[in-house]
C-alpha positions in Angstrom: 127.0 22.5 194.3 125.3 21.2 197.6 126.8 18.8 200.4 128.2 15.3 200.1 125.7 12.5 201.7 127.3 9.7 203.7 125.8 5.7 203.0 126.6 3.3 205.6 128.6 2.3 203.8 131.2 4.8 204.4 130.3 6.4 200.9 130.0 10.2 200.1 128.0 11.5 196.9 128.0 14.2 195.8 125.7 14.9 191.9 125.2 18.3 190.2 123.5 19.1 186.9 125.9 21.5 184.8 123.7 23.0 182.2 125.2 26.3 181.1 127.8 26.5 178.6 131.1 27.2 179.9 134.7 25.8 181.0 134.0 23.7 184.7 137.1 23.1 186.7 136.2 20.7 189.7 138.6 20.2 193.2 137.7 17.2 195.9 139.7 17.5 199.0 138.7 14.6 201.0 140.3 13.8 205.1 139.2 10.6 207.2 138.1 11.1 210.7 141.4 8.9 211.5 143.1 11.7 209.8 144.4 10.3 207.0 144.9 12.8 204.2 143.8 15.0 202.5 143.2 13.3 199.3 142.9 15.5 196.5 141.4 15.5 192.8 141.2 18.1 190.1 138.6 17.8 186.9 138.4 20.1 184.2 135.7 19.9 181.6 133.7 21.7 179.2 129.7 22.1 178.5 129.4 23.3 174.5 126.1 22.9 173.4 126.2 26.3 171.1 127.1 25.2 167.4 129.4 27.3 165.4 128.1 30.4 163.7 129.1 30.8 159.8 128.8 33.8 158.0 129.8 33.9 154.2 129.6 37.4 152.8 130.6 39.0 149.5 128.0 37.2 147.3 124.5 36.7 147.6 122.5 33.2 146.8 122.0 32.6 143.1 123.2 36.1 142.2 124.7 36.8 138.6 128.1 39.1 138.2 130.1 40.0 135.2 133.0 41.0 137.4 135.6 39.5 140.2 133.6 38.8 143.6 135.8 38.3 146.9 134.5 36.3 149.1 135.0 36.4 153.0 134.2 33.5 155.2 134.0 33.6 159.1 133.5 30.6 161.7 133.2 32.1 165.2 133.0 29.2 168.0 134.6 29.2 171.4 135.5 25.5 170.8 136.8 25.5 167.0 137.9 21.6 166.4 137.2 21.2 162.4 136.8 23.5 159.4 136.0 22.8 155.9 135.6 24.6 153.0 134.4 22.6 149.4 133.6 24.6 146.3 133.3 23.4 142.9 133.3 25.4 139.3 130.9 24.0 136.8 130.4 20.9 138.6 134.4 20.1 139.3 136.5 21.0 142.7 138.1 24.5 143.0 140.4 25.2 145.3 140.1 27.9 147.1 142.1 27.7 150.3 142.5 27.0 153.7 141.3 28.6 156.5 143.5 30.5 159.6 142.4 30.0 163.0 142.9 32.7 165.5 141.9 32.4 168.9 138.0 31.6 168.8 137.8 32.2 165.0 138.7 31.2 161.5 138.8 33.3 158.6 138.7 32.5 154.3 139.1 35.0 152.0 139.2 34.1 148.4 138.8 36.3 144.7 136.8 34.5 142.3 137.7 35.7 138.6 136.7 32.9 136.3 133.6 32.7 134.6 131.4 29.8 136.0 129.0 28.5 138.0 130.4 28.4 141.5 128.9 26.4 144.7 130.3 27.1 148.1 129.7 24.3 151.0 131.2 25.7 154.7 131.3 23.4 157.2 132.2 23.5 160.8 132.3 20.9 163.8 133.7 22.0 167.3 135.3 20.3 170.0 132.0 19.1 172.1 130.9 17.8 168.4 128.4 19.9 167.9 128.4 21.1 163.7 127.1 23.3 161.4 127.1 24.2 157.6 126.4 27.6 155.6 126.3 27.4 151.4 126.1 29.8 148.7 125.5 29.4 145.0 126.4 31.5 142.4 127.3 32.6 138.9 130.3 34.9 137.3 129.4 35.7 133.7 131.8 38.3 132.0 131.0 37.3 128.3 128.1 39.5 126.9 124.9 38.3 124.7 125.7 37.2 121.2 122.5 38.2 118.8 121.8 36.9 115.5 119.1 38.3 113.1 117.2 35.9 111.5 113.8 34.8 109.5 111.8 33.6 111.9 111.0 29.5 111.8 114.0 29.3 109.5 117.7 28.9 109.9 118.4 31.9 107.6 120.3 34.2 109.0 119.5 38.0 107.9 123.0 40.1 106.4 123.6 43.6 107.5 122.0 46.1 104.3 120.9 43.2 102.2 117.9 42.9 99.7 115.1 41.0 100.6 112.3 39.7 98.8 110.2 38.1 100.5 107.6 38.7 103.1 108.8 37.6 106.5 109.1 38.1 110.9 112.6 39.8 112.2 113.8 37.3 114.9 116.8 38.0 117.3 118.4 34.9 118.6 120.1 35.1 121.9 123.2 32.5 122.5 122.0 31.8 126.2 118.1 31.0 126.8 118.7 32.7 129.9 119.8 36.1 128.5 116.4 38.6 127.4 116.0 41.3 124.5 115.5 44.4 126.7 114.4 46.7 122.9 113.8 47.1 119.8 113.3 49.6 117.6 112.5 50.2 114.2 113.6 53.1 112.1 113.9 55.3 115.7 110.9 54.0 117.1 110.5 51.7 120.1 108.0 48.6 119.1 108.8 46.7 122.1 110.7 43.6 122.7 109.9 41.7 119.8 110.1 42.6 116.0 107.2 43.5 113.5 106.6 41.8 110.4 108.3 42.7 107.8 105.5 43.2 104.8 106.0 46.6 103.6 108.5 47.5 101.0 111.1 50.2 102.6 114.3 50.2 103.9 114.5 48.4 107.9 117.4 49.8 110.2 116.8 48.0 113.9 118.3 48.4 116.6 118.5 45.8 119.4 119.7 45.6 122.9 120.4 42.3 125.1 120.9 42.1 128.5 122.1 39.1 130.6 121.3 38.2 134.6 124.8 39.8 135.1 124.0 42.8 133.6 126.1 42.6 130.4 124.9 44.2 127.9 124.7 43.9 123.7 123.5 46.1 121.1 123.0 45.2 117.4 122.5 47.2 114.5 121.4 45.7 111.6 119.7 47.4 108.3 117.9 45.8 105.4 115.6 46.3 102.1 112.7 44.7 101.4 112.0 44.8 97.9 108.8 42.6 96.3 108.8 43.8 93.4 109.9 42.9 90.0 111.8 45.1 87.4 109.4 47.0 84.4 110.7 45.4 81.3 109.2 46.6 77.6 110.2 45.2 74.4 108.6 47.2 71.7 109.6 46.9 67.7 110.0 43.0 67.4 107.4 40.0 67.9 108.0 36.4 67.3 108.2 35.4 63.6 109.3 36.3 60.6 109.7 39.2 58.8 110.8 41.5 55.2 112.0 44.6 56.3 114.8 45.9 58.8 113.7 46.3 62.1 115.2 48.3 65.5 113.9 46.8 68.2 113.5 48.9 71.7 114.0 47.7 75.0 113.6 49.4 78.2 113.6 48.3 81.6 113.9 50.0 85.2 113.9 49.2 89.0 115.3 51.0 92.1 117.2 48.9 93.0 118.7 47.6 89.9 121.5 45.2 89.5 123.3 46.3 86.9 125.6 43.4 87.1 123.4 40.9 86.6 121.1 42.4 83.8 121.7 42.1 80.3 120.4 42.5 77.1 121.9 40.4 74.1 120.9 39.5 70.4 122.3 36.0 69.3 124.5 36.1 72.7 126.0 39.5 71.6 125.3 42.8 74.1 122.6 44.4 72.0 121.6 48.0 72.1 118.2 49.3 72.3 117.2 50.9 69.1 120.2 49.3 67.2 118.5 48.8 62.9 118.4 45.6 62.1 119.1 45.1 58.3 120.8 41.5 57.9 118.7 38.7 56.7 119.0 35.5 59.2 117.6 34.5 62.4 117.5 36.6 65.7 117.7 35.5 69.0 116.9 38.6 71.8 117.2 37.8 75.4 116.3 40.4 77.8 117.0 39.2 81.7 116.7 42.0 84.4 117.4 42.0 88.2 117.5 43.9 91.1 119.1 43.9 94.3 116.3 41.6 96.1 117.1 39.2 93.3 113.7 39.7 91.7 114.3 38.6 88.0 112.0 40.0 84.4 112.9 37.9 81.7 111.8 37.9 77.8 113.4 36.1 75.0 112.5 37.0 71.1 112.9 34.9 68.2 111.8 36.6 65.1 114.1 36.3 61.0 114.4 38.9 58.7 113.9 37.5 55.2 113.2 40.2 52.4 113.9 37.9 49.5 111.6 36.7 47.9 111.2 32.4 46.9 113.1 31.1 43.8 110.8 28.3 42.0 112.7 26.1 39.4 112.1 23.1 38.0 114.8 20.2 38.5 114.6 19.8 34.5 113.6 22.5 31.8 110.4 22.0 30.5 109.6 25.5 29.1 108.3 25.1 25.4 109.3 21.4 24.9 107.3 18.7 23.6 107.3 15.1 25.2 106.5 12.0 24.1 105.5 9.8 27.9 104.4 10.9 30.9 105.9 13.5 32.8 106.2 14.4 36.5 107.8 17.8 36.9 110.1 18.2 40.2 109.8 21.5 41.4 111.8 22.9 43.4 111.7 26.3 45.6 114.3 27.7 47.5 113.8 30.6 50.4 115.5 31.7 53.4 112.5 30.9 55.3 109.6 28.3 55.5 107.0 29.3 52.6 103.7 28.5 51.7 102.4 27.0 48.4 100.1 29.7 47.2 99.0 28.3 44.3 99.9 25.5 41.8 97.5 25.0 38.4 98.6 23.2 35.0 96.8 24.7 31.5 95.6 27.8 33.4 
């Protein structure tokens, strides 16, 4: 440390510049030349200027997990004064403990199980006040990616082996924007991440699979038709209008995918059956609606009479071979089942 220099003044000094880091103890022993003494004085003290090391391990920064992560949080510092922890869960406070000090350390050890968004903030200060602070961000996700089938640029949502007709894009919707479609394929063949148009009339079975930044993982199986195409109809036999003789009128229809439910064939709201001889004079009424699966609809209604009597003329008064004496104006009358037309009406030939 050197020598003490003595003023005039019957003053010692003594200075030294203590610049490595370490505990200083300090003893002055001091005797006049009168013999006085000794005086003595003891200082202790401490130079710190290292700041505290931090090392949070178990997680890495903005990682994803779909499991429990157990995080373990160290503060090393020959000096350890304070030591802070602060997490938060979705934006609110979590607790996750305090800290135990041994010796020239301090040790955290938490499990995180709950699905969130997690922020981690370690701070540590030591006794000379020198501080530092370690964080770590990130995310447990356990809950796997929902996907819907839809039409794409609507809202309609596609339903597992249904009938489509119309022309129209496969979209899969993911539930989180930051979850990905990892495949698709169509009918056992791969056609990338996204889905073809749908324009060709067959049978669609896809299968999709999702992936999330945690790694869990969704698969969807959906199957459709699509199905443009109207049912054959034929209604042969029968036209509209009128008629004088029986009649059997035949109708045939077909489609692959029929709907038997919904197709029917009536006459005057009655199930009618192609072929059926007609013999009854009155008026008909034959409705023929046919549908299929896709909901594609062929539709024919008939409206035809059978009438195979002939008109009855009469005159409202007899006339026949009878001699009047002031004008006359017959009133004929003719009666038919039907409308009629005057052929022909002549007076004397």
């Amino acid at each position: 440390m050197g020598t003490f220099i003595t003023d005039q003044k019957q003053l010692s000094e003594i200075g030294h510049n203590f610049a490595q880091d370490g505990l200083y103890s300090i003893f002055v022993k001091s005797t006049d030349k009168a013999g006085n003494g000794p005086v003595t004085v003891n200082r202790t003290f401490t130079i710190d200027k290292t700041k505290p090391e931090i090392e949070i391990t178990g997680v890495d920064q903005d990682a994803h997990y779909n499991e429990d992560k157990r995080i373990n949080v160290a503060i090393r510092d020959v000096n350890l004064s304070l030591n802070k922890i602060t997490v938060t869960r979705d934006g609110a406070r979590y607790n996750a403990g305090g800290f135990t000090v041994s010796h020239n350390s301090a040790a955290l050890s938490h499990n995180f199980s709950g699905e969130g968004d997690y922020h981690v903030l370690v701070e540590a200060t030591d006794k000379a006040g020198n501080s530092f602070s370690q964080q770590v961000s990130f995310k447990i996700d356990k809950t796997k990616p929902v996907i819907t089938p839809k039409f794409k640029g609507q809202t309609r949502v596609i339903k597992e082996g249904e009938y489509i007709n119309e022309i129209f894009t496969p979209e899969f919707a993911l539930d989180q924007k930051d979850d990905s479609i990892v495949s698709v394929t169509l009918n056992g063949s791969n056609v990338g991440r996204t889905a073809p148009t749908a324009s060709k009339e067959m049978a669609y079975h896809f299968n999709v699979l999702a992936r999330d930044k945690a790694g869990n993982e969704t698969t969807l199986e959906i199957k459709f038709t699509l199905d443009t195409t109207k049912p054959t109809l034929s209604i042969s036999g029968v036209l509209d209008g009128f008629f004088n003789k029986n009649l059997a009128p035949v109708v045939t229809y077909s489609d692959i995918h029929l709907d038997t439910s919904r197709t029917s064939v009536t006459l005057n709201g009655a199930p009618y059956k192609s072929g059926t001889q007609l013999e009854f004079e009155k008026d008909y009424v034959l409705k023929a609606t046919v549908t299929d699966l896709a909901n594609n609809i062929s539709a024919r209604t008939i409206v035809f009479t059978i009438d195979k009597t002939s008109p009855a003329i009469k005159f409202k008064d007899p006339i026949s071979n009878k001699y009047f004496n002031k004008d006359l104006i017959p009133e004929l009358m003719i009666e038919d089942f039907s409308e009629y037309d005057i052929i022909a009406l002549t007076l004397d030939g």
